[in-house]
FIKOLZA-1660 file (N, C-alpha, C; in steps of 0.1 Angstrom, whole numbers, plus 5000, padded with zeros to 4 digits):
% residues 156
   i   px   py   pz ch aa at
   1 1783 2619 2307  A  X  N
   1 1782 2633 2306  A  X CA
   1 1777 2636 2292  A  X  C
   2 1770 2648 2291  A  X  N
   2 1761 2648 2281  A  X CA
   2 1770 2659 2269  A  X  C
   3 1770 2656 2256  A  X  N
   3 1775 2666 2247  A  X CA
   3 1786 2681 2252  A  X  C
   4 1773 2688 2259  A  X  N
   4 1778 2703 2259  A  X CA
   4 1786 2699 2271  A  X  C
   5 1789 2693 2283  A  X  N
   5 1797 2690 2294  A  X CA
   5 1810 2682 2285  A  X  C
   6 1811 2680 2274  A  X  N
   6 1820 2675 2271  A  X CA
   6 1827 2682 2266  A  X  C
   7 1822 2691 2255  A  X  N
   7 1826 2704 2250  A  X CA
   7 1830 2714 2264  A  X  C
   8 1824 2721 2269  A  X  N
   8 1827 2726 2280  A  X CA
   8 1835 2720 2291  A  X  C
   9 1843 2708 2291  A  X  N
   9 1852 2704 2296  A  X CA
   9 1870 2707 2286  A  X  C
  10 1864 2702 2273  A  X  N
  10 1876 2704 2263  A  X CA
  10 1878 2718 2259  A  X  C
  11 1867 2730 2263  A  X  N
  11 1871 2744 2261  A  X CA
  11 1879 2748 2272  A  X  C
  12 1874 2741 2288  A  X  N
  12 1885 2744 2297  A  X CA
  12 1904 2741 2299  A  X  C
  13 1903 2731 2294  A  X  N
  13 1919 2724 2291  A  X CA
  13 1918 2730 2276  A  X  C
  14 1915 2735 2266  A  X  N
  14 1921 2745 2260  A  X CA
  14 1928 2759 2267  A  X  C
  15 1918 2763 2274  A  X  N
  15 1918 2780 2286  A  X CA
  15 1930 2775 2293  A  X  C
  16 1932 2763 2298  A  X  N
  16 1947 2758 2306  A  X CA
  16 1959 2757 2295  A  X  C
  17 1958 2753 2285  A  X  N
  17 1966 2750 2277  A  X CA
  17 1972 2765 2273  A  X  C
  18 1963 2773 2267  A  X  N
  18 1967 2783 2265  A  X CA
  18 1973 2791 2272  A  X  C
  19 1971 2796 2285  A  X  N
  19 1977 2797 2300  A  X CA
  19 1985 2793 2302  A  X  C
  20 1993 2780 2298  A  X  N
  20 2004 2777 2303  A  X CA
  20 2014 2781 2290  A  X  C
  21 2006 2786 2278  A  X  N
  21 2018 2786 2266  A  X CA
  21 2021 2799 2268  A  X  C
  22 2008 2808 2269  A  X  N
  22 2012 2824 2275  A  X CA
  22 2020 2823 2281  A  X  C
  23 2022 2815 2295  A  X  N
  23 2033 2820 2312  A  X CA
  23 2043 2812 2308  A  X  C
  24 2049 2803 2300  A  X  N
  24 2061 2799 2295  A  X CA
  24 2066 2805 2284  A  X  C
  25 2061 2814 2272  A  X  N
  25 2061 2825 2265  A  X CA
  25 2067 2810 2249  A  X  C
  26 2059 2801 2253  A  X  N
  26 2062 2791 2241  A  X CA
  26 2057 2792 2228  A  X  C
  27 2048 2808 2230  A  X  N
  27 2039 2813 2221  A  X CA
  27 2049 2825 2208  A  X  C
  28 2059 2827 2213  A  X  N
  28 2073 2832 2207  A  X CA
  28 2079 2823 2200  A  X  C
  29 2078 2827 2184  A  X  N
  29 2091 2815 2175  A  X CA
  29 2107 2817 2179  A  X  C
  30 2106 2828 2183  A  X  N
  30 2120 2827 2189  A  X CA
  30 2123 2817 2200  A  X  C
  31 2117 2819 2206  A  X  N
  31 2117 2803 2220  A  X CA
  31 2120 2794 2215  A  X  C
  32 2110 2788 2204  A  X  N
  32 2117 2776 2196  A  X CA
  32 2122 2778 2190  A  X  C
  33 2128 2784 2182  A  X  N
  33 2140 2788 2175  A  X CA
  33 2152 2785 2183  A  X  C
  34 2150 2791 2191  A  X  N
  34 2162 2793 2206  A  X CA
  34 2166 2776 2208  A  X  C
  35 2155 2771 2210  A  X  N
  35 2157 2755 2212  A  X CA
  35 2162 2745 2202  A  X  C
  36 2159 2745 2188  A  X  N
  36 2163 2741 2179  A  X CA
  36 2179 2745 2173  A  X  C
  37 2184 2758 2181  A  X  N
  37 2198 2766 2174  A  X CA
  37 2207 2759 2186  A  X  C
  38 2209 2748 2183  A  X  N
  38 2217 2737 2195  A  X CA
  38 2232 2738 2195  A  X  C
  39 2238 2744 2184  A  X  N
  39 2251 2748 2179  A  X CA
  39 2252 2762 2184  A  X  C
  40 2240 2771 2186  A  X  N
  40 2246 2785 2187  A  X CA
  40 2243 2786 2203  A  X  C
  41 2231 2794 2201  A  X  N
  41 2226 2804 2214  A  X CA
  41 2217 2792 2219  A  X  C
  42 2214 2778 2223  A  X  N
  42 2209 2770 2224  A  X CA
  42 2201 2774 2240  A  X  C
  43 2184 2776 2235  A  X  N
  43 2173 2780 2248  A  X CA
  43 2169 2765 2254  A  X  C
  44 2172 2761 2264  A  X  N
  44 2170 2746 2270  A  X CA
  44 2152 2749 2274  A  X  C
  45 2149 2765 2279  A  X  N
  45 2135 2767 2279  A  X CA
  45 2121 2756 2272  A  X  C
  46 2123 2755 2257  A  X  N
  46 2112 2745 2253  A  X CA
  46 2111 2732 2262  A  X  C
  47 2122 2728 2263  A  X  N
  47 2127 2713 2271  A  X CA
  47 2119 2711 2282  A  X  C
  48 2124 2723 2294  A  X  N
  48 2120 2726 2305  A  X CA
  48 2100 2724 2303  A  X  C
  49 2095 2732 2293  A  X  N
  49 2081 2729 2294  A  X CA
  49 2075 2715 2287  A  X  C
  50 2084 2710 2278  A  X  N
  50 2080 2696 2276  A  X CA
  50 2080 2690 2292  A  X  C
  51 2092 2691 2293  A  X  N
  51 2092 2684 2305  A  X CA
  51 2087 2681 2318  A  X  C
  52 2079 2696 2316  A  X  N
  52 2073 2697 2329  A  X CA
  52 2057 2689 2323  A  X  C
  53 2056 2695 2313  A  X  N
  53 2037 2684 2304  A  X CA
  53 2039 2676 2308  A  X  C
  54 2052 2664 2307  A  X  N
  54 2052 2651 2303  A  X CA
  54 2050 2646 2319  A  X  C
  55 2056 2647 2327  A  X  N
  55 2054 2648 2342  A  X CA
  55 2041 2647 2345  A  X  C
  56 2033 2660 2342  A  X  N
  56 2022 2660 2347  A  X CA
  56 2010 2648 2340  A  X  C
  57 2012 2651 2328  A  X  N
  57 2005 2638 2322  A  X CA
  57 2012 2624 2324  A  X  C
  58 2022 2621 2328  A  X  N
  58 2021 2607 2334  A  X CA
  58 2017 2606 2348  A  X  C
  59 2009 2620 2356  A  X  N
  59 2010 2613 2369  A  X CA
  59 1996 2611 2367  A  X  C
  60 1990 2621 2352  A  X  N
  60 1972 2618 2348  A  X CA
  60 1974 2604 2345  A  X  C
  61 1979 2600 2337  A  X  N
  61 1975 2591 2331  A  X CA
  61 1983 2575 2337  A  X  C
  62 1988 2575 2351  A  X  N
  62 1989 2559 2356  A  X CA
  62 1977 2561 2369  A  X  C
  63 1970 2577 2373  A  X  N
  63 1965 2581 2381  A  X CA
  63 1947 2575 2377  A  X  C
  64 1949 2573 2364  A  X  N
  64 1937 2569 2355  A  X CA
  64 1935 2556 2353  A  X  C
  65 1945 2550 2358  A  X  N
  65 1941 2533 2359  A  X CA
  65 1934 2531 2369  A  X  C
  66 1931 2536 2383  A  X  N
  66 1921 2534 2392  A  X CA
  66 1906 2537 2389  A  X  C
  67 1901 2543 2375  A  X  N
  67 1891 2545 2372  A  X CA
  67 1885 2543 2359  A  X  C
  68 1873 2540 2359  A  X  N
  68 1867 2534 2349  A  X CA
  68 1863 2541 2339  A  X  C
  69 1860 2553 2339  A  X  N
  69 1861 2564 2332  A  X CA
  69 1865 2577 2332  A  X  C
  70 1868 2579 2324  A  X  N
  70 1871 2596 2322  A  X CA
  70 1859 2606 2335  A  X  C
  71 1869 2613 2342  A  X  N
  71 1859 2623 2351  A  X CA
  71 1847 2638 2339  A  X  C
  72 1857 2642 2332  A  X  N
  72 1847 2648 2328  A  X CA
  72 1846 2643 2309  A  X  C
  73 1847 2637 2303  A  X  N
  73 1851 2634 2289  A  X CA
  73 1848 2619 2284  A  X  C
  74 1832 2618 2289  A  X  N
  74 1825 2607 2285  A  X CA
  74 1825 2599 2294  A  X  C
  75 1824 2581 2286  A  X  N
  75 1824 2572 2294  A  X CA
  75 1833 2558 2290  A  X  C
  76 1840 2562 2281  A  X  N
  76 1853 2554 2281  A  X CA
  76 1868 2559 2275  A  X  C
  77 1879 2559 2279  A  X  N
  77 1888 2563 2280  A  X CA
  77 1898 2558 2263  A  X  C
  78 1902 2571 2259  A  X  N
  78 1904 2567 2243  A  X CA
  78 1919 2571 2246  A  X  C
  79 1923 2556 2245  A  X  N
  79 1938 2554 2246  A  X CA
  79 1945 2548 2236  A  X  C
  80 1954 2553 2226  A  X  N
  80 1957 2549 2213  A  X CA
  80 1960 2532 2213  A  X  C
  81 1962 2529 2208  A  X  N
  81 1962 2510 2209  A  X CA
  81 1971 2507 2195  A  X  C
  82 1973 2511 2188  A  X  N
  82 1985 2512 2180  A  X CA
  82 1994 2514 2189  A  X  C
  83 2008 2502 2186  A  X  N
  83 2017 2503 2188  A  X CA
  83 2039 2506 2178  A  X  C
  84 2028 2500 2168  A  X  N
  84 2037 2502 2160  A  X CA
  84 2043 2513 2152  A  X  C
  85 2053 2514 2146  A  X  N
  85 2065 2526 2141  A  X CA
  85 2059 2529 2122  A  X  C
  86 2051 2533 2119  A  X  N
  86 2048 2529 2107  A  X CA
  86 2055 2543 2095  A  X  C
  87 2055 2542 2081  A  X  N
  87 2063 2551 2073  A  X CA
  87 2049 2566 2076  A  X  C
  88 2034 2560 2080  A  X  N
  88 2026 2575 2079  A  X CA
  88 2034 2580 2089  A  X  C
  89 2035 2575 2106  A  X  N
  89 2038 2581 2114  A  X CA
  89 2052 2588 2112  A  X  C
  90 2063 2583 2101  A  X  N
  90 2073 2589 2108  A  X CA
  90 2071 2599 2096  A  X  C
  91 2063 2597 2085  A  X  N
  91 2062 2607 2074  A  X CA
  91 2055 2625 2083  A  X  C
  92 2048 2616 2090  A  X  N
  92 2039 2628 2095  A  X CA
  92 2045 2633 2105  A  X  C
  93 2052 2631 2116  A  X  N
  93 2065 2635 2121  A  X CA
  93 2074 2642 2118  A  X  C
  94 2077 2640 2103  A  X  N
  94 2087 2649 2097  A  X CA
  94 2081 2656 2092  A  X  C
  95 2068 2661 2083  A  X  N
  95 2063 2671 2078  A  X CA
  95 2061 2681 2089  A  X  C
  96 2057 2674 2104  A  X  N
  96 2052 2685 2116  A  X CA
  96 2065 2691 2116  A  X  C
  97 2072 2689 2118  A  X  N
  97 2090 2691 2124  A  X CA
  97 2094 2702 2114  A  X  C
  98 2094 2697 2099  A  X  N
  98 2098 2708 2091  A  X CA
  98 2086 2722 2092  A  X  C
  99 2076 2715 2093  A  X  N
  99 2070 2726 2091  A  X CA
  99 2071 2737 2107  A  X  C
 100 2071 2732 2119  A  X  N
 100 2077 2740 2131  A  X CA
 100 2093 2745 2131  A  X  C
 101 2101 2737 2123  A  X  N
 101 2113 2744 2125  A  X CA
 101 2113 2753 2115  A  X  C
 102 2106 2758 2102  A  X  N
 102 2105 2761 2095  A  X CA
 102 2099 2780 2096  A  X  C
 103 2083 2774 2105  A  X  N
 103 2081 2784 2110  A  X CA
 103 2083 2795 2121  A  X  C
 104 2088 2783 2131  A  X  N
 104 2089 2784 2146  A  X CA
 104 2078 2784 2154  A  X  C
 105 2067 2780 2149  A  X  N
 105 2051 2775 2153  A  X CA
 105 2045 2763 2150  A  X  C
 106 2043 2756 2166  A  X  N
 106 2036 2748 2171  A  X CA
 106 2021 2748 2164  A  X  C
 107 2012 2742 2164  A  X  N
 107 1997 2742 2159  A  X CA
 107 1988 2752 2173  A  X  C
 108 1997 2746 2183  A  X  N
 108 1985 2750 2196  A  X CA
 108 1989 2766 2200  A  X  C
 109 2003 2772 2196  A  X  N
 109 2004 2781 2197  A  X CA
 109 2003 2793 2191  A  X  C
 110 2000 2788 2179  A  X  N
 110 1996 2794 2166  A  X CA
 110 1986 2798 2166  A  X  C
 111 1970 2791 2171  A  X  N
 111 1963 2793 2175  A  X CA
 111 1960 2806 2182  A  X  C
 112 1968 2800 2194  A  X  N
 112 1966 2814 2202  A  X CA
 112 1971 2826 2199  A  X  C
 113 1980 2823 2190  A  X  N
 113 1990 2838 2185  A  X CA
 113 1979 2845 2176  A  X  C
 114 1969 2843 2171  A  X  N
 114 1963 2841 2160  A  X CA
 114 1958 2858 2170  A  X  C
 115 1953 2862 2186  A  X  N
 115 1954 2873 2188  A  X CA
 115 1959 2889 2186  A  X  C
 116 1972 2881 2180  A  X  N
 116 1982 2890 2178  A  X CA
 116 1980 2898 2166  A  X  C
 117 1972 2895 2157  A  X  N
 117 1967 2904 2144  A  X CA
 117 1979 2901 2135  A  X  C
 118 1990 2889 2138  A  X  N
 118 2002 2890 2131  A  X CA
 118 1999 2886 2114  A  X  C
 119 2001 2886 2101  A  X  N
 119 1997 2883 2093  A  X CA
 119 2000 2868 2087  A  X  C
 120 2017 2866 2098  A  X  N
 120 2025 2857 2093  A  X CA
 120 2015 2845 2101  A  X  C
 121 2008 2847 2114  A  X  N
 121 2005 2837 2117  A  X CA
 121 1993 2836 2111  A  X  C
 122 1982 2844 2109  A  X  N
 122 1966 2840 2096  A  X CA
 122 1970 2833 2088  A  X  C
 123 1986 2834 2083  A  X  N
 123 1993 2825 2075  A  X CA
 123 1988 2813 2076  A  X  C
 124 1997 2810 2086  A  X  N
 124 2002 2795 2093  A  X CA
 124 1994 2791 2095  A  X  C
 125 1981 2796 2101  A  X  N
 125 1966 2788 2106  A  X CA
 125 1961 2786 2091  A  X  C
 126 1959 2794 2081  A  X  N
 126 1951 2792 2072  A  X CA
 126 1956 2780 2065  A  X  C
 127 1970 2778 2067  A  X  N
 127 1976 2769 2056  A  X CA
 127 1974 2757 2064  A  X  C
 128 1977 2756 2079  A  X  N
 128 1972 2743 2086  A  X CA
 128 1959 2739 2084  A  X  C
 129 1952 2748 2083  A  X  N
 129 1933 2744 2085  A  X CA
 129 1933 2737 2070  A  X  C
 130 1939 2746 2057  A  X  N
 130 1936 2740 2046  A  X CA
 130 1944 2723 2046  A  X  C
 131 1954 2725 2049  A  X  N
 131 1962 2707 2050  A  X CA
 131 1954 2698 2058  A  X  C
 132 1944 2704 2073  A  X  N
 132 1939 2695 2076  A  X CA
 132 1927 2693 2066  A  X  C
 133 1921 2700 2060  A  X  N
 133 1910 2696 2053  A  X CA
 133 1916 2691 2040  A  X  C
 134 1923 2694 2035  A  X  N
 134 1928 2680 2022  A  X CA
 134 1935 2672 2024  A  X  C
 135 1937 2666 2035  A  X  N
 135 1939 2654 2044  A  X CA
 135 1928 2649 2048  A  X  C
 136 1918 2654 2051  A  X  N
 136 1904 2646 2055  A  X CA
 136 1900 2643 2045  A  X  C
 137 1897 2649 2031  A  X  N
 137 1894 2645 2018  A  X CA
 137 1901 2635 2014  A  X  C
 138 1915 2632 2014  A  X  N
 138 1926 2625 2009  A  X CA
 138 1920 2611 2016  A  X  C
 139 1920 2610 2034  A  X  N
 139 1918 2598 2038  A  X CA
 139 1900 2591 2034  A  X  C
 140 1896 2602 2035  A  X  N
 140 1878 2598 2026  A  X CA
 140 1879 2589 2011  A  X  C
 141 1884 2596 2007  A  X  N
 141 1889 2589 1990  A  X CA
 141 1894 2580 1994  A  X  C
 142 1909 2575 2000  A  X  N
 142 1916 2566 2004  A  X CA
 142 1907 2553 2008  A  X  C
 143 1900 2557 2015  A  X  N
 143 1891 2544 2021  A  X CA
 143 1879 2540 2009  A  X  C
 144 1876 2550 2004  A  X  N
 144 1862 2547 1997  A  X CA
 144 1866 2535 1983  A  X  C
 145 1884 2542 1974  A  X  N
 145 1893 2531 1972  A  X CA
 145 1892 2519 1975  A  X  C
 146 1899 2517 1987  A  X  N
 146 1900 2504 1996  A  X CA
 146 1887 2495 1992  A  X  C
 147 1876 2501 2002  A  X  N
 147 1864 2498 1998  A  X CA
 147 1862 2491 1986  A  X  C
 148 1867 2498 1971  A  X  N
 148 1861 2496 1959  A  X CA
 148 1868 2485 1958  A  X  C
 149 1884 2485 1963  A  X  N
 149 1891 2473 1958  A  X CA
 149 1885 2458 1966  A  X  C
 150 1878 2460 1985  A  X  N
 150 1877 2446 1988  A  X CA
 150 1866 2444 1982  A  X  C
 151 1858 2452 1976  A  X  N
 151 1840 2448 1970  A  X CA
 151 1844 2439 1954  A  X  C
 152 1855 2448 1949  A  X  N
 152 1857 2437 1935  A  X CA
 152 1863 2426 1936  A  X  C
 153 1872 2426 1947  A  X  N
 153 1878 2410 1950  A  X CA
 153 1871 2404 1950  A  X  C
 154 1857 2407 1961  A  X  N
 154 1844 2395 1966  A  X CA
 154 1839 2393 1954  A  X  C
 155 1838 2397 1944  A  X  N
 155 1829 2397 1933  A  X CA
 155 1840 2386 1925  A  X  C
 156 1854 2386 1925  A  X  N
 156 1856 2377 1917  A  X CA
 156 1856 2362 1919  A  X  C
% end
């Protein structure tokens, strides 16, 4: 499948994605709020839609061992291959965590809230977009580093 069919496959499972945060209303910080307040007024709601994702993507994904590639999303199937528990992942786990229980927004819902004209959320997206781009910078440097360090070893 050629570029724009790939694109135009990943804008449609956004249009679903979105759809399903709309009609479960996961697009509300209160919802997650509700879900995280486990002591008080505890909303089992978030659960319920993890739950039902996780279902559906494991009937995609053992349904995808009978095939050699992806139906609409190239020609080979990009399945993490790391297995291990490392301090980035659980670092980065806990920054997402604080920063959703913090705000009561998800990355994907934020997005779409982004219709809402709310200011709090131009917030939240502006300050995500900027962390992911001084993170891309951070890991560029990091490597170029690395780099500088195996090139002077070889040299000694």
């Amino acid at each position: 499948m050629n570029r724009v069919g790939e694109n135009l496959a990943a804008l449609a499972a956004g249009v679903v994605f979105a759809i399903g945060l709309a009609l479960s209303g996961m697009t509300q910080p209160a919802k997650v709020e509700g879900f995280l307040d486990v002591f008080g007024g505890w909303d089992p709601a978030l659960a319920a839609v993890m739950g039902g994702a996780i279902a559906v993507h494991s009937l995609a994904y053992l349904a995808r061992r009978g095939w050699s590639a992806p139906l609409v999303a190239g020609t080979v199937w990009h399945v993490p291959l790391r297995k291990q528990i490392d301090a980035r992942l659980v670092g980065g786990a806990v920054l997402f965590g604080i920063g959703w229980g913090v705000t009561g927004y998800c990355p994907g819902p934020a997005v779409m809230s982004l219709g809402t004209g709310s200011s709090d959320v131009a917030l939240f997206v502006a300050s995500m977009a900027a962390g992911m781009f001084l993170y891309a910078r951070f890991e560029r440097w990091l490597a170029s580093r690395q780099h500088a360090v195996v090139a002077q070893a070889g040299r000694a």
